[in-house]
VOPAGU-2260 file (C-alpha; in pm, 1 decimal, decimal comma):
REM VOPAGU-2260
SITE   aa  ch    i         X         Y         Z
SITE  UNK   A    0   -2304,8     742,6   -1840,1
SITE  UNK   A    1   -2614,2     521,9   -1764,4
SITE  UNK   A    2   -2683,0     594,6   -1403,1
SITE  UNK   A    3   -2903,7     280,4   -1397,5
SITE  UNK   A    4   -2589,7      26,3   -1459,6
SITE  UNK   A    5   -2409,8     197,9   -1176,3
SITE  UNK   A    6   -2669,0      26,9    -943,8
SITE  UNK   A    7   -2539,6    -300,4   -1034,0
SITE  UNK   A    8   -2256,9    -215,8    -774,9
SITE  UNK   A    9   -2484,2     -78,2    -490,7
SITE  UNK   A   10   -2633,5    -440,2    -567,2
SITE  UNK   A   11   -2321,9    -574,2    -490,0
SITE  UNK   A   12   -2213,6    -416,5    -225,3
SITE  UNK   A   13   -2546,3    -541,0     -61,8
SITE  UNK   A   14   -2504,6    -895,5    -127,9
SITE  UNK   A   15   -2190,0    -908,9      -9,6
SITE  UNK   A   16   -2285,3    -742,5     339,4
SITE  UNK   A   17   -2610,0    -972,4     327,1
SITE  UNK   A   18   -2410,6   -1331,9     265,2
SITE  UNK   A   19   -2153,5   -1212,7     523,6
SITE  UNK   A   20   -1870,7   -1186,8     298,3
SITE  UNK   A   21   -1851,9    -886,2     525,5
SITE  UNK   A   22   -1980,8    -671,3     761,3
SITE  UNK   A   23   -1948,4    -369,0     571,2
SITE  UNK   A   24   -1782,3    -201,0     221,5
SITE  UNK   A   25   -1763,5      59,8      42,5
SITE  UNK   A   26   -1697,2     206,9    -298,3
SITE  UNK   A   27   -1682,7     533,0    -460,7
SITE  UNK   A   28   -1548,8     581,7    -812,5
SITE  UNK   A   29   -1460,0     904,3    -963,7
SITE  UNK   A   30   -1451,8    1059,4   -1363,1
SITE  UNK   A   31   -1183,1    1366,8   -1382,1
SITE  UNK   A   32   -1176,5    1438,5   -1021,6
SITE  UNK   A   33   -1514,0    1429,7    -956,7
SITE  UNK   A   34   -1734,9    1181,0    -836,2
SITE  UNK   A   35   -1988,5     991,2   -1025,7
SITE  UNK   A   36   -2033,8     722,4    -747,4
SITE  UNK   A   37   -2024,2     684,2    -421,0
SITE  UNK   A   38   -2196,9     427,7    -163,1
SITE  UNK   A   39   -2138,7     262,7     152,2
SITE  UNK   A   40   -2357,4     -87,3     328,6
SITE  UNK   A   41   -2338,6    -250,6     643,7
SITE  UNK   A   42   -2133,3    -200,0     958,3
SITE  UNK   A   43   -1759,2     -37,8     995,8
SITE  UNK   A   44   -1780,1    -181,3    1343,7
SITE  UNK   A   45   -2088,9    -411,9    1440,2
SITE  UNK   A   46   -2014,8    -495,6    1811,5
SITE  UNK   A   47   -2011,8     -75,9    1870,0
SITE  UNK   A   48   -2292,0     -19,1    1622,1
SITE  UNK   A   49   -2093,5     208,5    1381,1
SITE  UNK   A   50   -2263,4     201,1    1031,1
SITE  UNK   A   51   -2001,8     226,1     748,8
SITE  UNK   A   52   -1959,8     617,6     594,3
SITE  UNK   A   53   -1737,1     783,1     355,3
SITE  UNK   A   54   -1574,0     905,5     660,4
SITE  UNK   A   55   -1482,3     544,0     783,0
SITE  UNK   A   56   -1135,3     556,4     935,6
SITE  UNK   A   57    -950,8     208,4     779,8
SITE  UNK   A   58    -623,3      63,8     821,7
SITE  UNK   A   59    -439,7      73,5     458,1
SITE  UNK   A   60    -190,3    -186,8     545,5
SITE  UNK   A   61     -35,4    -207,6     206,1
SITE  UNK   A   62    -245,0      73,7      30,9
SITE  UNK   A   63      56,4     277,5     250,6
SITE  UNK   A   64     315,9     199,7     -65,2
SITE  UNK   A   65     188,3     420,8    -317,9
SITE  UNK   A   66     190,5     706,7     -74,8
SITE  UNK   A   67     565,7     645,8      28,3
SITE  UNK   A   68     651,1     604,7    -334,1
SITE  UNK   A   69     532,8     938,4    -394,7
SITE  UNK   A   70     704,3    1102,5    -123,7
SITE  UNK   A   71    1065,8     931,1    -262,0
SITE  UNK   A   72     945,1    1108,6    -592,5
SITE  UNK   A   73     950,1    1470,4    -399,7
SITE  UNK   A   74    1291,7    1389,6    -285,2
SITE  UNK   A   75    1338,0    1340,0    -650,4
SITE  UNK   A   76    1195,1    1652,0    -759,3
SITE  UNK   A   77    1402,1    1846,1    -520,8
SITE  UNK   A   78    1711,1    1720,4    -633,6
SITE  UNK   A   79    1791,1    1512,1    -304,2
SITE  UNK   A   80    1794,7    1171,1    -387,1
SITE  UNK   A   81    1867,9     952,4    -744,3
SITE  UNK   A   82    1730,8     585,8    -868,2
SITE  UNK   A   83    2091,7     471,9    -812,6
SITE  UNK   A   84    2158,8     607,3    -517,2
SITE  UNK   A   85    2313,2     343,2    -204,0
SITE  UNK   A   86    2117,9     264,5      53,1
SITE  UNK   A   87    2424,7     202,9     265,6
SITE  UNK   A   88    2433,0     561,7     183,1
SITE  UNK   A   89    2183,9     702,1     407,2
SITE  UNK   A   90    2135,3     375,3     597,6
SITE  UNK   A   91    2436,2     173,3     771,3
SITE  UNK   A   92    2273,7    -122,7     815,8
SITE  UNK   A   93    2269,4    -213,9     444,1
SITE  UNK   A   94    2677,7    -212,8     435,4
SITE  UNK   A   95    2829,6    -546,9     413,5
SITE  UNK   A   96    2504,4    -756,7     279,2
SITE  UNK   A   97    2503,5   -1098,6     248,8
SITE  UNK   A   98    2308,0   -1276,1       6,7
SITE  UNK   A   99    2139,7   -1619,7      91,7
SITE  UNK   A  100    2239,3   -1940,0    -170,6
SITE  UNK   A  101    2230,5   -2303,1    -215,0
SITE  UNK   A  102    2605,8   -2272,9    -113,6
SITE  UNK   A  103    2535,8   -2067,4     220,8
SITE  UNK   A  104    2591,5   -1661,5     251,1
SITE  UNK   A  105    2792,5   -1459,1     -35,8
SITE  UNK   A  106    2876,2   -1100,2     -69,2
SITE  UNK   A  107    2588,5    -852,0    -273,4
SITE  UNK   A  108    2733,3    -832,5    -635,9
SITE  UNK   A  109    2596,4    -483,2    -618,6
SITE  UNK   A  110    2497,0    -286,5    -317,5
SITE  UNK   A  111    2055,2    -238,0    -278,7
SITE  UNK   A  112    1986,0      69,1    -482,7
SITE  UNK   A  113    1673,6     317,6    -449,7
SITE  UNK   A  114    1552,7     179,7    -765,5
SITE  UNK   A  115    1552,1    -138,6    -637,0
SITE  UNK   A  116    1355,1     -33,8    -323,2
SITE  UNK   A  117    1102,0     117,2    -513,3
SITE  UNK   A  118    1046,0    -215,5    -741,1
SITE  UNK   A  119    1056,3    -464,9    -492,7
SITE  UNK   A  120    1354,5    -627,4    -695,5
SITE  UNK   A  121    1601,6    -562,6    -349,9
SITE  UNK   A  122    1582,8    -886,0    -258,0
SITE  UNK   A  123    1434,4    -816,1      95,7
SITE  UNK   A  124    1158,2   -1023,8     195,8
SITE  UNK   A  125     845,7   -1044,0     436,2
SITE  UNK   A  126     853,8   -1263,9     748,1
SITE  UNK   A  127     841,7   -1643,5     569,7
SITE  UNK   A  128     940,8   -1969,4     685,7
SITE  UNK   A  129     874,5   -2129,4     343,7
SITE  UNK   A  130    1236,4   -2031,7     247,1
SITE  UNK   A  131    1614,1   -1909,3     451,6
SITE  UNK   A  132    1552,2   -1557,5     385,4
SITE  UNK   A  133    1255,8   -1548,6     501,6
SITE  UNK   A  134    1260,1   -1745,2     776,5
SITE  UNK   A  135    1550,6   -1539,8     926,1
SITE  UNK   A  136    1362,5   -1230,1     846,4
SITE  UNK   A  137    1059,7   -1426,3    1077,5
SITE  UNK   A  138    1317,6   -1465,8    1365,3
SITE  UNK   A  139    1389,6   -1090,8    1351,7
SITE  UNK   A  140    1032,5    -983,4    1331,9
SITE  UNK   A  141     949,3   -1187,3    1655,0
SITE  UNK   A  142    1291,8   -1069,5    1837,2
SITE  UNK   A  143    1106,6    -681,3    1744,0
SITE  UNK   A  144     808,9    -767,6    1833,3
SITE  UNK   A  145     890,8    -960,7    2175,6
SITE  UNK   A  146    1083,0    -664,9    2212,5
SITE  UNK   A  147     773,8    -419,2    2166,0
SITE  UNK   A  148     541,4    -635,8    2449,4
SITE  UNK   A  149     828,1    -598,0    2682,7
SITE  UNK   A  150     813,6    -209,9    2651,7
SITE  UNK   A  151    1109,9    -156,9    2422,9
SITE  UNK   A  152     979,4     -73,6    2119,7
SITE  UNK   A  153    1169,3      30,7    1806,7
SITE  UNK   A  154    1157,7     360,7    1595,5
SITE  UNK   A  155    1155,9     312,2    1200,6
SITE  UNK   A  156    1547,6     381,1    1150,5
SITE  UNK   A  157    1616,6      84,4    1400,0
SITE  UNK   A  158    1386,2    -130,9    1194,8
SITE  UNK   A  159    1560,3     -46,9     885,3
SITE  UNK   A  160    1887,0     -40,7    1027,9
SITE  UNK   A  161    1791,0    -453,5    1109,6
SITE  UNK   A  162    1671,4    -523,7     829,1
SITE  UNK   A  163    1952,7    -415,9     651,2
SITE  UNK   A  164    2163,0    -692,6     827,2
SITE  UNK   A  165    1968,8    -993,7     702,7
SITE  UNK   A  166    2044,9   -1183,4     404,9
SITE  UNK   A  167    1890,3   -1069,1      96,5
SITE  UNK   A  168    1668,8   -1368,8    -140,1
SITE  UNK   A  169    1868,6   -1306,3    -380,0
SITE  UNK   A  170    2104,9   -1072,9    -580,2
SITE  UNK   A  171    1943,1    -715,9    -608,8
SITE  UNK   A  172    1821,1    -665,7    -954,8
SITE  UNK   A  173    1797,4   -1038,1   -1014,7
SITE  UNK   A  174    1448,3   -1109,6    -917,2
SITE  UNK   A  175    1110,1    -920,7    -812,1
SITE  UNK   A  176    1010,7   -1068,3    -452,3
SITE  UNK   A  177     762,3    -845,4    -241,6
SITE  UNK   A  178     893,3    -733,7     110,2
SITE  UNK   A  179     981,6    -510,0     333,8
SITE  UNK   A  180    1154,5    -234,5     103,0
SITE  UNK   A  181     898,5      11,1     160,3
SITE  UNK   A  182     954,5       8,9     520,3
SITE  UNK   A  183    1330,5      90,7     418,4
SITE  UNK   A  184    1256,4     383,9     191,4
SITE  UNK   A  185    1066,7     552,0     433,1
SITE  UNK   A  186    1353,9     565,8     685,4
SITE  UNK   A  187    1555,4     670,9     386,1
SITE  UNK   A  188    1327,5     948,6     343,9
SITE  UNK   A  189    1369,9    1020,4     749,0
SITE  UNK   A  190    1746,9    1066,2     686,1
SITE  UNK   A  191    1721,2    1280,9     346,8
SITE  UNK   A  192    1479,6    1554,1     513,3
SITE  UNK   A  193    1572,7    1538,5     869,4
SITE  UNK   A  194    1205,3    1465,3     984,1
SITE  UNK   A  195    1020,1    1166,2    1163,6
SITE  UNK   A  196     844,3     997,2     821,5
SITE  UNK   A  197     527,1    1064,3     968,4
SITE  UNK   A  198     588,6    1424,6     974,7
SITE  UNK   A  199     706,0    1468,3     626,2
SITE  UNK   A  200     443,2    1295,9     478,8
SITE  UNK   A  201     148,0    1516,1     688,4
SITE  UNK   A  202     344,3    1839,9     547,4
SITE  UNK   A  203     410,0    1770,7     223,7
SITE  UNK   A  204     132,2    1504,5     117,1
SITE  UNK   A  205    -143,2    1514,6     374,3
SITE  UNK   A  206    -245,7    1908,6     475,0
SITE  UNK   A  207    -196,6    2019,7     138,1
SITE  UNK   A  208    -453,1    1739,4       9,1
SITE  UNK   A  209    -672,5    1777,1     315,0
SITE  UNK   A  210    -625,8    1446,0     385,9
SITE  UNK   A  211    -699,6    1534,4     753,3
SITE  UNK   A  212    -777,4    1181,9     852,9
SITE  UNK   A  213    -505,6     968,6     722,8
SITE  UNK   A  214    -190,5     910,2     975,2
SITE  UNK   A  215      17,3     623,8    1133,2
SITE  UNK   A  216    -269,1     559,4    1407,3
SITE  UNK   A  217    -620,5     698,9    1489,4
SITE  UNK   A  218    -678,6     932,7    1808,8
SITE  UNK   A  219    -914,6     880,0    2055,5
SITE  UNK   A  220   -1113,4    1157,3    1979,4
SITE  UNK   A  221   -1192,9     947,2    1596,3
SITE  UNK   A  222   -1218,6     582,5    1753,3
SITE  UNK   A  223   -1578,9     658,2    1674,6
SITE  UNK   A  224   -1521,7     614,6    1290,5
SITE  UNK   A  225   -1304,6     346,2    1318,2
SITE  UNK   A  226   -1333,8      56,9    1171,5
SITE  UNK   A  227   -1329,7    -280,2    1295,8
SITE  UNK   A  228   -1066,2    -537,3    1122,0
SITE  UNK   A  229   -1239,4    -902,5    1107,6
SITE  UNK   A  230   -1125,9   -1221,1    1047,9
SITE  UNK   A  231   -1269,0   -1528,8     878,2
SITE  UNK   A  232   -1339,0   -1855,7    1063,8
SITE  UNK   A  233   -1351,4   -2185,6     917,0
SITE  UNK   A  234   -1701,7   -2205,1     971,9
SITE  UNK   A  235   -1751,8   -1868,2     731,0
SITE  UNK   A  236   -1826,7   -1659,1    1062,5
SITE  UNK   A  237   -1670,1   -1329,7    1122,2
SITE  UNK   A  238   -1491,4   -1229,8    1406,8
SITE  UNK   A  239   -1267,1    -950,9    1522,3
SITE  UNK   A  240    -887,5    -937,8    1460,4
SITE  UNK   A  241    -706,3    -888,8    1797,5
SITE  UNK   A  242    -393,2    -981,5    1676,4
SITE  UNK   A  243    -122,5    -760,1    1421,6
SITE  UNK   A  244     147,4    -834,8    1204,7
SITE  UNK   A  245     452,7    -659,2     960,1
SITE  UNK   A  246     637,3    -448,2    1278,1
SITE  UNK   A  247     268,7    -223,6    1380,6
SITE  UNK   A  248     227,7    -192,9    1738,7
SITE  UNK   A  249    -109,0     -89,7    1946,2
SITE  UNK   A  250    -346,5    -157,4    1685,3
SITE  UNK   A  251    -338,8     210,3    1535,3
SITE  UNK   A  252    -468,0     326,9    1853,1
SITE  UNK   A  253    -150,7     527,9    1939,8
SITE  UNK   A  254      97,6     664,2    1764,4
SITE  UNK   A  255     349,7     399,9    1696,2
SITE  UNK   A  256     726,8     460,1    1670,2
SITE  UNK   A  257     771,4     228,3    1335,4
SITE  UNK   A  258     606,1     440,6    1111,7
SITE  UNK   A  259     541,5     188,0     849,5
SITE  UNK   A  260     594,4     334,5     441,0
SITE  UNK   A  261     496,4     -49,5     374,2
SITE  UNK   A  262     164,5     -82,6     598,8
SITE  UNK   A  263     129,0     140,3     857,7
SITE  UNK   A  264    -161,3     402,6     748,7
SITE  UNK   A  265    -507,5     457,2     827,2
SITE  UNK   A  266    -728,7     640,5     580,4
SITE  UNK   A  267   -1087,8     762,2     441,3
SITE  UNK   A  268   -1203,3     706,0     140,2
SITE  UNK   A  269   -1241,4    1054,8      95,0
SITE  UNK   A  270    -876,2    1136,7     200,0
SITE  UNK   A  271    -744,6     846,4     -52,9
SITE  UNK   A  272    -977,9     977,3    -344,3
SITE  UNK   A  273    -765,7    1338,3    -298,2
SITE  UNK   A  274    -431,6    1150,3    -313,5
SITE  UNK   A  275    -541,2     907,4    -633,6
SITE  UNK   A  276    -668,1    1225,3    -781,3
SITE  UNK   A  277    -378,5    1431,3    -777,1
SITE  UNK   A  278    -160,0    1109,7    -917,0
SITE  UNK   A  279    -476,8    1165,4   -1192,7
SITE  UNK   A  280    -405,7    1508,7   -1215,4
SITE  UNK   A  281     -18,9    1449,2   -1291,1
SITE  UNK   A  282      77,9    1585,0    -919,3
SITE  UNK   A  283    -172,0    1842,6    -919,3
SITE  UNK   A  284    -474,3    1885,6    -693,3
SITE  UNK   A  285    -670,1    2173,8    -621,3
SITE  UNK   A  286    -429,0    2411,9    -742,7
SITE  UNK   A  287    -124,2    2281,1    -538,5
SITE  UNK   A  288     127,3    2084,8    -733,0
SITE  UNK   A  289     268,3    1816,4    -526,9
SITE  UNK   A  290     468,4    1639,3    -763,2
SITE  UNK   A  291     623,7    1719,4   -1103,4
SITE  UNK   A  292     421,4    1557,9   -1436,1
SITE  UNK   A  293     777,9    1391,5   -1476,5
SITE  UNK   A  294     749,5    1217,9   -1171,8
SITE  UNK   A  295     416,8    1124,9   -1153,8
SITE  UNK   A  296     481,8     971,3   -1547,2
SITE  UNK   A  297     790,6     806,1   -1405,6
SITE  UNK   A  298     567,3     691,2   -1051,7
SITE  UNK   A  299     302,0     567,4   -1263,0
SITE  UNK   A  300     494,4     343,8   -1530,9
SITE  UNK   A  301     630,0      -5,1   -1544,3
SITE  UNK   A  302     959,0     -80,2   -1442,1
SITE  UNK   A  303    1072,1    -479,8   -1450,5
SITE  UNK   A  304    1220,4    -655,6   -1666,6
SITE  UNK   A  305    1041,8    -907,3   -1839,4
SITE  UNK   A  306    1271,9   -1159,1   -1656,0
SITE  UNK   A  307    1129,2    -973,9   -1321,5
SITE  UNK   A  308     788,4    -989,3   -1438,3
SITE  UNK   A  309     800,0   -1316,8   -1455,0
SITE  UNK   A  310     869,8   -1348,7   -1091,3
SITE  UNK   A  311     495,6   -1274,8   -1033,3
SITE  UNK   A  312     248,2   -1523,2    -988,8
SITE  UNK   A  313     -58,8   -1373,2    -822,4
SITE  UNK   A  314    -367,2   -1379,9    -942,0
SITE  UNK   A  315    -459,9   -1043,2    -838,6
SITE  UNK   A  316    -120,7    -967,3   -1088,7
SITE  UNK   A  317    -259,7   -1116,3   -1391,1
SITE  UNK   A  318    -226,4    -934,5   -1657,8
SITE  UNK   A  319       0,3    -648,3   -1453,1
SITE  UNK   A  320     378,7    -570,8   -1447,3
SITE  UNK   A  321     499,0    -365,1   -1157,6
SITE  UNK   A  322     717,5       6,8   -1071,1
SITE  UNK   A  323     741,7     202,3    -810,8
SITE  UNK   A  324     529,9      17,1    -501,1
SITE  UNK   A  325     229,7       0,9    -772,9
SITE  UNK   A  326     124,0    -248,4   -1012,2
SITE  UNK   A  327     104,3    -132,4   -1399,7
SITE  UNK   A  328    -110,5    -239,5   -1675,3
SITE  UNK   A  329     113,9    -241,1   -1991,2
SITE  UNK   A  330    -181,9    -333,6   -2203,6
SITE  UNK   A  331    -550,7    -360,8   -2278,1
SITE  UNK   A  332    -626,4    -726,7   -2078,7
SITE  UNK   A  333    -969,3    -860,2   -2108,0
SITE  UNK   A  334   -1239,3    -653,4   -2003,8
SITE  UNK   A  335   -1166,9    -472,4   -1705,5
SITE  UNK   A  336    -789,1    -384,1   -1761,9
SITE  UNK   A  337    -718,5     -74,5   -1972,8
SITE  UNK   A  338    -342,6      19,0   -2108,3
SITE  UNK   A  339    -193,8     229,3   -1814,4
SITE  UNK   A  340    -416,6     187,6   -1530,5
SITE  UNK   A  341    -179,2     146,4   -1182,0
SITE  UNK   A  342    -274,6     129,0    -844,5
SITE  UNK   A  343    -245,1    -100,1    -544,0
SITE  UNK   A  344    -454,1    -260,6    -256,8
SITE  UNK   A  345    -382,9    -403,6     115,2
SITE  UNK   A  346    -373,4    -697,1     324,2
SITE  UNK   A  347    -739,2    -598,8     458,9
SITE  UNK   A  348    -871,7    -597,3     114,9
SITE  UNK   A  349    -890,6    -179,5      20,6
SITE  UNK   A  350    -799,9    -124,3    -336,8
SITE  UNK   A  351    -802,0     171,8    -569,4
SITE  UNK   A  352    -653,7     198,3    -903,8
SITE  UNK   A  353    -661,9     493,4   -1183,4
SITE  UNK   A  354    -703,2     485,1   -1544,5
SITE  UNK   A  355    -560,9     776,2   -1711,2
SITE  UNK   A  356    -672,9     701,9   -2044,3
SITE  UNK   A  357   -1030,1     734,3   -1951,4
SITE  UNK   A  358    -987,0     951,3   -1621,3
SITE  UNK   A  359   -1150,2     758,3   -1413,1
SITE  UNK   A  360   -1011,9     653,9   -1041,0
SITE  UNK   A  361   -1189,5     328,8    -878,0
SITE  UNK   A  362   -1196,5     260,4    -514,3
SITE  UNK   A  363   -1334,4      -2,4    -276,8
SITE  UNK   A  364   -1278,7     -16,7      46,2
SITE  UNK   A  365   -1354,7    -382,2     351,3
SITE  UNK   A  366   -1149,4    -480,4     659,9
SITE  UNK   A  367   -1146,6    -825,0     621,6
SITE  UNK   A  368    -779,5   -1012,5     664,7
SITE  UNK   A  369    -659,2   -1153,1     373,2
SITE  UNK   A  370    -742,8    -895,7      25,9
SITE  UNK   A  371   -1041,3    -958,6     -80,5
SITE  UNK   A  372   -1044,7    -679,0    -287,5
SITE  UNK   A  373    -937,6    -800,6    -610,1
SITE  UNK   A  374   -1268,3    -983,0    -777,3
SITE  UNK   A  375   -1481,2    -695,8    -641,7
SITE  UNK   A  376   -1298,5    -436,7    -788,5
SITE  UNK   A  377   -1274,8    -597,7   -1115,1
SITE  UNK   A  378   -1676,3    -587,7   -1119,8
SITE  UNK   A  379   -1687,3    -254,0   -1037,4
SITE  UNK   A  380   -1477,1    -138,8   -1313,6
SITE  UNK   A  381   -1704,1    -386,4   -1566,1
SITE  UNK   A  382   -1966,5    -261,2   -1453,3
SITE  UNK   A  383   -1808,8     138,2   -1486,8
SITE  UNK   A  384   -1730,5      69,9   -1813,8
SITE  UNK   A  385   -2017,1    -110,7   -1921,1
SITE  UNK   A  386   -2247,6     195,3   -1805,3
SITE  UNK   A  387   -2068,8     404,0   -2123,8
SITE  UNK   A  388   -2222,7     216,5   -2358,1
């Protein structure tokens, strides 16, 4: 690989910290497992004076989804839990559903299924007021949240249980819409093991990667490698985020009793590269299998429809379909997208993906509100693939 090229995103990384795109980034990208680059510019928090490192603490925020999707699949490896499975089953709330229409509320055809969950083709949706599902799903997340300043906060079952009881977008199956069904399957996965989420994901995902920093909130004794989340102004200025959204309480300070599957983790770089690389590895890292190769070939493969990939209109989605809390490339598209590369990125603008064709895993990481991440990550793979030549 030509070493030289690889510069071209150290370049990058500097301009963007330079014209105050943002205060600091980072990017590491690794071939089978191992790294071949790695580099980090600017500030994690510039009011403290903490200089970005690979050991930057950062809030995922929707970077959480692969990693609850591939704690469903060790339910699914043991036997405990199938793609058609209710989620009335494990989850009362989700009896009786309603479904929102032109013509007012109607029964579900066909109850919310753990397939559906893990495609985002439920029919539960994010806090919107652009349309009545939405809207009513706003109303509850401000009743929660009101609820949570008042010093009554709620655990993740009572969250799920909730939003269980509002009206679904549409019939599940019918459409792909992205919301809150992570959040769901990780209280599913409470019920099925008999363990706070939090817990089951440290023991079976994070100590046996040595993810050691990555958890629902940072203690005090890391604050000092925490980074800062900053929003932009309309004058292009940077400030600090004070404020939070999506159910998370106490900005990751303290552990929070809505353990988020949809947005709730903080991470390192390093901690994320072990996870991505044992999704690489087919559920292997290190020696430890995590997951079976069937279910990390299952995890890491498209899923919709073509009806339901239709539904998707983001540009970060061009040229993606979608399975299991991940987007999928079904084909070669233009010069950055290879045939079977899947991955995902956050609200704050982290991204990896992995390409296991060519073995490589990319990664970049910003706090910056809003995902910024797609453009820049789509350089550094050019650029990655360029250096081959």
């Amino acid at each position: 690989m030509n070493m030289v090229k690889l510069e071209q995103i150290t370049a990058m990384l500097n301009e963007q910290v330079a014209n105050g795109t943002v205060k600091g980034n980072a990017a590491y990208i690794l071939k089978d497992g191992k790294p071949v680059y790695k580099n980090c510019c600017g500030m994690a928090d510039e009011a403290r004076g903490i200089k970005w490192t690979e050991d930057t603490i950062v809030r995922l925020y929707s970077m959480s989804k692969p990693i609850t999707a591939a704690a469903a699949m060790i339910l699914f490896d043991r036997g405990k839990l199938d793609l058609d499975d209710k989620v009335s089953w494990f989850i009362p709330g989700f009896k009786d559903q309603k479904v929102w229409t032109e013509d007012g509320l109607v029964p579900v055809n066909n109850e919310v299924s753990i397939r559906q969950l893990l495609n985002m083709t439920s029919g539960l949706c994010y806090p919107d007021d652009w349309f009545p599902a939405g809207a009513e799903m706003s109303k509850l997340y401000t009743r929660l949240d009101n609820e949570y300043k008042a010093g009554n906060p709620s655990d993740t079952m009572t969250y799920a249980n909730l939003i269980g009881q509002q009206p679904l977008a549409f019939q599940p199956g019918e459409r792909w819409l992205y919301g809150t069904s992570a959040d769901v399957l990780g209280a599913v996965i409470e019920v099925i093991s008999g363990k706070k989420f939090g817990d089951f994901l440290r023991e079976e995902i994070f100590e046996p990667l040595g993810m050691v920093d990555t958890d629902f909130y940072v203690p005090e004794d890391k604050l000092c490698r925490f980074a800062e989340n900053y929003q932009c102004m309309e004058d292009g200025s940077l400030v600090p985020c004070e404020w939070q959204h999506l159910g998370l309480t106490y900005l990751c300070r303290k552990k929070p009793e809505f353990e988020s599957g949809g947005a709730g983790l903080c991470s390192t770089m390093n901690d994320y590269a072990a996870f991505a690389t044992m999704l690489l590895n087919e559920g292997e890292y290190k020696g430890k299998r995590i997951l079976s190769r069937n279910a990390v070939r299952f995890l890491t493969s498209a899923q919709l429809t073509e009806k339901q990939s239709g539904e998707i209109d983001w540009d970060s989605m061009q040229g993606y379909s979608y399975g299991n809390l991940m987007r999928i490339a079904e084909k070669d598209q233009g010069i950055s997208i290879r045939k079977g590369e899947y991955g995902w990125d956050g609200w704050l603008g982290c991204f990896f993906c992995n390409d296991p064709v060519n073995k490589y895993t990319f990664m970049y990481f910003i706090q910056v509100c809003g995902g910024l991440g797609a453009r820049p990550i789509r350089m550094i793979k050019q650029i990655v693939y360029g250096a081959e030549d």
